[in-house]
C-alpha atoms as one frame of an Amber mdcrd trajectory, in Angstrom:
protein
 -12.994  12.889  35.181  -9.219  13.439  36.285  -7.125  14.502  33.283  -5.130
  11.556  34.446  -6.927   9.229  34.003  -7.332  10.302  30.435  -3.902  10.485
  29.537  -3.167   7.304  31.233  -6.067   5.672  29.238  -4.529   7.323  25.983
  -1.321   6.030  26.738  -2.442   2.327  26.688  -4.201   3.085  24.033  -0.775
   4.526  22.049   1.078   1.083  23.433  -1.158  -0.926  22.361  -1.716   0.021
  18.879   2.132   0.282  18.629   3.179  -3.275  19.510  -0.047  -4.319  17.081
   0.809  -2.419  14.081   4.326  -2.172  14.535   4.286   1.458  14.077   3.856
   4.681  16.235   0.836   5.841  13.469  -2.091   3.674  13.009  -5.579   3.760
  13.626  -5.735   2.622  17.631  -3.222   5.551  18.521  -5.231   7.994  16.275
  -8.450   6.915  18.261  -6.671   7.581  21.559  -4.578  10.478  20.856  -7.264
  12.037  19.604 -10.078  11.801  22.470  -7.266  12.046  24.743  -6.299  15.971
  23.482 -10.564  16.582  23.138 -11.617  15.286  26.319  -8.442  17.223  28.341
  -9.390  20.583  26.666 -12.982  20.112  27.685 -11.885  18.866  31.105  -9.215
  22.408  31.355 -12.480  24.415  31.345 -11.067  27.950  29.789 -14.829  27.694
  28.838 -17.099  26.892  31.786 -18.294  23.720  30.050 -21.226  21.939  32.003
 -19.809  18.877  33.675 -20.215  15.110  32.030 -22.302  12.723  33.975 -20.606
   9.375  34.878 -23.080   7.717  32.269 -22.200   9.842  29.200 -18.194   8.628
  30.884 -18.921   5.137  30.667 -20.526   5.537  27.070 -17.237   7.160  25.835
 -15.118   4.721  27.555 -17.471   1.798  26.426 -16.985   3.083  22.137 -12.999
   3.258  23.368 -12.771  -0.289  24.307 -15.334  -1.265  21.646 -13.245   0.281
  19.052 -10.071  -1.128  21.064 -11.018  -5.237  20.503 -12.175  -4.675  17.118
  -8.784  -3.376  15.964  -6.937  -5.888  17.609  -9.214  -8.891  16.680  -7.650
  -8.799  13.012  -4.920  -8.691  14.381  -4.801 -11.867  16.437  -6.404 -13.841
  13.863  -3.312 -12.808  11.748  -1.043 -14.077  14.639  -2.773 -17.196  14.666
  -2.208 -17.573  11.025   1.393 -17.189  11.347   1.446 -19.645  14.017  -0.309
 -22.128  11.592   2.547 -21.200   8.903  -0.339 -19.852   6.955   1.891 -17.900
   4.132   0.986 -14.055   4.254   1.933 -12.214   0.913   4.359  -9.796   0.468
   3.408  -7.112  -2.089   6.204  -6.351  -4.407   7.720  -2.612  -4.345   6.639
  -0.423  -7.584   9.289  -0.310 -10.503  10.029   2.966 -12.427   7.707   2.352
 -14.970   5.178   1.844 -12.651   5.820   5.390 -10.189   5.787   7.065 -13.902
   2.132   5.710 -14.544   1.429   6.566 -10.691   2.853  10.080 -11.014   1.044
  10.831 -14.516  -2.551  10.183 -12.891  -1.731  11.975 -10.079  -0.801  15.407
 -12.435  -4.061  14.131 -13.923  -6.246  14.730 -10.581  -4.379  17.736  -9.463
  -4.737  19.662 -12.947  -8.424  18.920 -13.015  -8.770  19.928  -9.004  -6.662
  22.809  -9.729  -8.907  23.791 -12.430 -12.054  23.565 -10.087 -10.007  25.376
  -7.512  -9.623  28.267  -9.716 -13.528  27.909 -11.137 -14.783  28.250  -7.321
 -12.633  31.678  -7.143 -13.618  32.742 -10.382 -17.481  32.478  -8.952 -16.165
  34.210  -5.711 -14.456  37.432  -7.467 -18.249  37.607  -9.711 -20.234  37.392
  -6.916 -18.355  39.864  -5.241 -16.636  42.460  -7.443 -13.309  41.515  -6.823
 -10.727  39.215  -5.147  -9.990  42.021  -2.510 -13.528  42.256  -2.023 -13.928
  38.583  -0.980 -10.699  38.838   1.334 -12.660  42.132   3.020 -16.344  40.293
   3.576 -14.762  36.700   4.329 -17.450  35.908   6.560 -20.481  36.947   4.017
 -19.131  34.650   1.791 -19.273  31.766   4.414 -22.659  32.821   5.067 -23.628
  33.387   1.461 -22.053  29.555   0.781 -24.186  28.107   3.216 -27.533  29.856
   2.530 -26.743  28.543  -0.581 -27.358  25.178   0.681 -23.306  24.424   0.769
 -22.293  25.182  -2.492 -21.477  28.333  -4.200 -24.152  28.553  -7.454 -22.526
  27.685 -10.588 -19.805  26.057  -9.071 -18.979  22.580 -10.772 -20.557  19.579
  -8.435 -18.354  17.300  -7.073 -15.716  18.001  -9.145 -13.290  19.473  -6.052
 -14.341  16.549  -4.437 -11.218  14.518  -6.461  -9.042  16.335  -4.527  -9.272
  14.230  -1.782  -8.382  11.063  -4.399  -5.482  13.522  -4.932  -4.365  13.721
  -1.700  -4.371  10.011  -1.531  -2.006   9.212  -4.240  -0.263  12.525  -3.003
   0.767  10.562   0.235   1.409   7.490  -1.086   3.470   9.067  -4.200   5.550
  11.161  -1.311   5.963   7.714   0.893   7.330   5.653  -2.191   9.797   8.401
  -4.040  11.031   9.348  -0.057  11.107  13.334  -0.934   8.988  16.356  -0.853
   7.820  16.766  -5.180   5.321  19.335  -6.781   3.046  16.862  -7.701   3.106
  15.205  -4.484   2.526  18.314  -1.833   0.301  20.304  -4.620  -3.126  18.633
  -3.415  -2.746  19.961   0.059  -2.266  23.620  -1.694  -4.948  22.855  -4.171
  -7.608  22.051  -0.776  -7.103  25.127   0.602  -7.702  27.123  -2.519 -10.944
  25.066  -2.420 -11.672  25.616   0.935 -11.124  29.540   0.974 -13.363  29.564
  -2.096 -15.619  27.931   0.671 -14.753  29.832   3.830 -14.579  26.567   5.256
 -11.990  23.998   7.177 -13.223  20.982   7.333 -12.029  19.849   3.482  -8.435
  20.542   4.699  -8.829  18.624   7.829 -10.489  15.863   5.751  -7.758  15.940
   3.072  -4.601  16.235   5.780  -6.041  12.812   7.416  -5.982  11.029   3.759
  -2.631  12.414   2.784  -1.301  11.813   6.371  -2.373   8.249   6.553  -1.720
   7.112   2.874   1.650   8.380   3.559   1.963   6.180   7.307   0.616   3.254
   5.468   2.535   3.466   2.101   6.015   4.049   4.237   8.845   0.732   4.469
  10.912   0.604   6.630  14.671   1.470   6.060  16.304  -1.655   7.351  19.941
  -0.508   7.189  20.765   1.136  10.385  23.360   3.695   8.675  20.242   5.655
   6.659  18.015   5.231   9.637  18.948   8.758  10.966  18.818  10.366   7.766
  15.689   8.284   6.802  13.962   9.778  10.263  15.291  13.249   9.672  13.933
  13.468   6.070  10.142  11.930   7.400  10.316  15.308  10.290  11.254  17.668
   7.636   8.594  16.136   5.203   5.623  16.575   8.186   6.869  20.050   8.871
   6.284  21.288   5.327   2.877  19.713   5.416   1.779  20.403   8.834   3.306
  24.505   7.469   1.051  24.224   4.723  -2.516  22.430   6.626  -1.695  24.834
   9.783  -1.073  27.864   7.377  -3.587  27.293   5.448  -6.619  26.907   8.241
  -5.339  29.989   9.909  -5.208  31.981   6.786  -8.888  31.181   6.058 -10.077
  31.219  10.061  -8.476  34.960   9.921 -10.015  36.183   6.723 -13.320  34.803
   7.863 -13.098  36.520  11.247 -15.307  34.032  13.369 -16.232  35.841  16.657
 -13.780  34.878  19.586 -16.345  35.714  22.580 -18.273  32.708  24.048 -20.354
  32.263  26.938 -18.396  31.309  29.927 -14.806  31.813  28.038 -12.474  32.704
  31.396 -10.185  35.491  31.347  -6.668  33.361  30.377  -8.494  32.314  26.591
 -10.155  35.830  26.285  -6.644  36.997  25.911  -5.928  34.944  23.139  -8.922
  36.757  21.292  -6.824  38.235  18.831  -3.719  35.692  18.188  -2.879  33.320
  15.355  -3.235  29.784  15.743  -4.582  29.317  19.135  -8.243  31.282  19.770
 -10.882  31.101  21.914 -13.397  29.639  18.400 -10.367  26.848  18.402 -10.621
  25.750  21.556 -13.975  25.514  21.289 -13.613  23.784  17.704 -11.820  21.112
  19.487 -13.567  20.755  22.761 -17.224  21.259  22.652 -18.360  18.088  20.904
 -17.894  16.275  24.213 -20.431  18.554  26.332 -22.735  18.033  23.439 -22.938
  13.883  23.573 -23.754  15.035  27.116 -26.586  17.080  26.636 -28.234  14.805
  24.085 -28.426  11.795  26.099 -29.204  14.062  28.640 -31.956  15.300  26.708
 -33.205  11.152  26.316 -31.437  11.199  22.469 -33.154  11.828  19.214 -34.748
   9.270  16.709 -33.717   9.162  13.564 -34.015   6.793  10.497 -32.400   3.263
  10.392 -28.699   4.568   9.665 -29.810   7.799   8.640 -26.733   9.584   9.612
 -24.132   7.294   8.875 -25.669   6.379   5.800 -26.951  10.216   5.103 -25.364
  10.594   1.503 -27.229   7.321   0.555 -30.713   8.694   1.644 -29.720  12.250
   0.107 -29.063  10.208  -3.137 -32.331   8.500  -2.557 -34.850  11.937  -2.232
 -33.511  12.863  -5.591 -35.776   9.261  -6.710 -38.826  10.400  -5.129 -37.584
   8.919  -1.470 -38.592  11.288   1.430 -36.094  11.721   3.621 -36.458  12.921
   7.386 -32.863  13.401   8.503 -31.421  16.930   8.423 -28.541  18.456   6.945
 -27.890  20.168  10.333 -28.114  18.281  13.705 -30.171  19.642  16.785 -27.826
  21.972  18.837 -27.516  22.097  22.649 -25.729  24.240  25.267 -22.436  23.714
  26.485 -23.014  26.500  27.983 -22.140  27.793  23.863 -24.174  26.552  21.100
 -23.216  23.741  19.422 -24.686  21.178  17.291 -22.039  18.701  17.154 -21.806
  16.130  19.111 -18.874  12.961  18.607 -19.638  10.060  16.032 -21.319   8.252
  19.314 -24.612  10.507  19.268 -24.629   9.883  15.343 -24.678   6.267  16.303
 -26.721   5.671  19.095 -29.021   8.231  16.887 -29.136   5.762  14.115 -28.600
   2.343  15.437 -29.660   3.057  19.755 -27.129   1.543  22.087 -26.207  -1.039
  19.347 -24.488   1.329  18.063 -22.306   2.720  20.872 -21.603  -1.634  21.235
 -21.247  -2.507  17.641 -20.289   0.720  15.617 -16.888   1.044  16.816 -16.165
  -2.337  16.633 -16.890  -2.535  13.181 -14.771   0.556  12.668 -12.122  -0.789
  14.472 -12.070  -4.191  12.556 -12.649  -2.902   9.466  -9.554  -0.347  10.027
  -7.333  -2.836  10.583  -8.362  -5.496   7.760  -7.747  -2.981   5.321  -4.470
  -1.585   7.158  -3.028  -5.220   7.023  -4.669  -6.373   3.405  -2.731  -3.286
   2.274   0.151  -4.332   3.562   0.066  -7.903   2.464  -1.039  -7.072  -1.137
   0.286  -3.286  -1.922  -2.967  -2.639  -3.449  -4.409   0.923  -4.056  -8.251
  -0.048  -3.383  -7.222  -1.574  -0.071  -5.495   1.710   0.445  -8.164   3.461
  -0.301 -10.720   1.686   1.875  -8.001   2.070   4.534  -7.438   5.944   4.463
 -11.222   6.725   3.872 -11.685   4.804   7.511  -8.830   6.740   8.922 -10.781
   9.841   8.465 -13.646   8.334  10.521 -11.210   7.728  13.430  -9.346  10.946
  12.824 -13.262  13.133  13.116 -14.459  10.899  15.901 -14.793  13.474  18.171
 -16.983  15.617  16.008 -18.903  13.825  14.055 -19.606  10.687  11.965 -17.670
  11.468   8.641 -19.487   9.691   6.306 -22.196  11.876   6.395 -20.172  14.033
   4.004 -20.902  13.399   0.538 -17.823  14.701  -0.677 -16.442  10.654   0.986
 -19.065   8.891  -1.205 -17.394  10.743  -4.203 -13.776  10.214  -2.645 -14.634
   6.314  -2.306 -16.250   5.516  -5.508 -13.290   8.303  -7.351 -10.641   6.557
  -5.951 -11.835   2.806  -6.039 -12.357   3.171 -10.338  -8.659   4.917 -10.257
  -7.369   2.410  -7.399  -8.753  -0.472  -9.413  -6.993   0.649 -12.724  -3.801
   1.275 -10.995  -3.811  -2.256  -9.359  -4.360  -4.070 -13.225  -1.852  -2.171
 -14.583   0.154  -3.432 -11.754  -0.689  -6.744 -11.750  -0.061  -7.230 -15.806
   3.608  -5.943 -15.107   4.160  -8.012 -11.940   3.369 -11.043 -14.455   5.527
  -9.857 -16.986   8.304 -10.356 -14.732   7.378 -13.987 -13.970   9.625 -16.170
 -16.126   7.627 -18.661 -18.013   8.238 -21.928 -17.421
């Protein structure tokens, strides 16, 4: 398909979502921006990717518009609200007292992630000798982690897993004060002391979407057109220190680990990026592939899997530890591209789980869901809804590689941050009616 064509769809996308939400971030624009950048890398062919068939076309285009009228469905029911005079609540803004009980839980979550930071190195300097040592064999240790079965033995389960709660209250904490603070940009730093205890990326992917969209979500608007320059300015300077510190971060642990740069079919103009910073030949492919995949596997006449088994895999991972036996890997089936990959978009998770229901349904439900929490947010100010809200953003924001709540580390993020959202919100609501005159 002509490149195009694909930005031109992406741009309605962009529109649309903008004069919905009322902002240029939000979930519709995510969607779009995001398949837009994917599906123009695999369509630049610096690796000779197999072609896509006008069915596996119409598939993506079908989840696009699925996804599309579910977001704006909320949306219009809200309009027709208004039009009813239907009152919609305005959440009040937090008082002092209340950003000194925010900021105290958040210290809370980033001492204890810092300490499981440091716990995970620990186990990587005994395993292997020394610190230097582990900076030497970076990619043993990613293959040591994963023979492992994903975790590094004697780590502390689940307990780096609250970073991503962290990174939540991190972005909303930044939004609210309107300035870069320790305790605010210190879960991003944390994640990627987790992650290079890890040799992996996909934890500071995971927690840049939560802290990114918690911080979209949480912003207000500066009304008075004298601080709207300087309001602008400061939210630019703000995403430069934590795109320097995600960016920095990744590249730090993608050099140490030394993935190999030489695919099957890579032309000439990537091989010469073999050796750079930033921009490689394993990038491109990181952010490409997943397209030629979905491809392949209908191609292939899909795979069967159990009712919901990979959107729901933490659930039936939960479940074999009862006694339940559970037939869906850790691992999906790989295909050629002409390279290797096993990945293939959250579409070939759900038509895997739920058949062509789920290429109709699934991203509707995504979509709708997205937004009812995105506005119930906004009408109420609550930190569940916000929650709820951010965890969805990271199933838009990994779309195009896979369906995110197959990761377990979400289930912990969710039920984490729902028990401290729901404390937060009481506390909250007991000083909102403190203020209430009696009458």
């Amino acid at each position: 398909m002509s490149i195009l064509i694909i930005l031109s769809a992406a741009m309605i996308g962009i529109a649309i979502g903008r004069m919905t939400f009322g902002k240029w971030f939000n979930h519709v624009s995510v969607y779009s921006a995001t398949w837009c950048v994917t599906l123009s890398l695999y369509e630049m062919r610096f690796i000779q990717y197999y072609p896509i068939e006008a069915r596996t076309w119409m598939i993506i285009a079908t989840g696009w518009l699925s996804f599309l009228f579910g977001s704006v469905t909320v949306a219009f029911a809200r309009l027709n609200r208004q039009k009813k005079n239907i009152q919609i609540a305005v959440p009040a803004d937090i008082d002092d007292g209340m950003q000194k009980i925010l900021k105290n839980v958040l210290w809370g979550l980033n001492i204890i992630t810092l300490f499981a930071a440091l716990h995970s190195l620990y186990i990587v300097t005994k395993v292997f000798g020394s610190f230097t040592n582990a900076l030497v064999m970076g990619n043993l240790l990613y293959s040591y982690r994963v023979s492992e079965g994903g975790g590094l033995p004697g780590s502390i389960p689940y307990l780096s897993s609250l970073v991503f709660a962290a990174a939540m209250l991190g972005g909303h904490y930044t939004a609210r004060i309107g300035k870069i603070s320790l305790a605010g940009i210190l879960p991003l730093i944390i994640v990627v002391m987790i992650d290079f205890a890890n040799m992996g990326r996909v934890d500071i992917l995971v927690a840049a979407i939560i802290y990114t969209s918690s911080y979209f979500i949480s912003q207000k608007k500066d009304v008075r057109k004298d601080r709207q320059f300087s309001s602008k300015f400061k939210k630019f300077a703000m995403m430069m220190v934590i795109v320097m510190i995600i960016a920095g971060g990744a590249e730090f642990i993608r050099s140490i680990r030394k993935p190999s740069e030489g695919f099957t079919g890579t032309s000439k103009a990537l091989s010469k990026f073999s050796k750079a910073s930033f921009i490689t030949p394993s990038i491109y492919l990181y952010f490409s592939a997943h397209n030629g995949v979905l491809d392949q596997y209908f191609k292939d006449g899909g795979e069967q899997t159990p009712f919901g088994g990979h959107t729901f895999s933490p659930i039936y991972r939960i479940l074999e530890k009862f006694g339940y036996e559970r037939t869906v890997n850790t691992y999906q089936v790989g295909y050629k591209t002409p390279v290797w990959t096993n990945t293939g978009t959250y579409l070939r998770e759900l038509h895997g789980d739920f058949g062509m229901a789920g290429i109709l349904l699934g991203p509707y439900i995504i979509g709708l869901l997205t937004s009812l929490y995105w506005f119930r947010y906004k009408d109420h100010g609550r930190y569940t809804d916000l929650t709820i809200a951010t965890l969805l953003f990271v199933v838009v924001g990994l779309s195009y590689f896979t369906m995110a709540t197959r990761m377990g580390a979400l289930l912990v993020y969710l039920i984490s941050s729902l028990t401290i959202g729901s404390l937060l919100d009481r506390i909250k609501a007991n000083k909102q009616k403190q203020l209430i005159p009696a009458e």
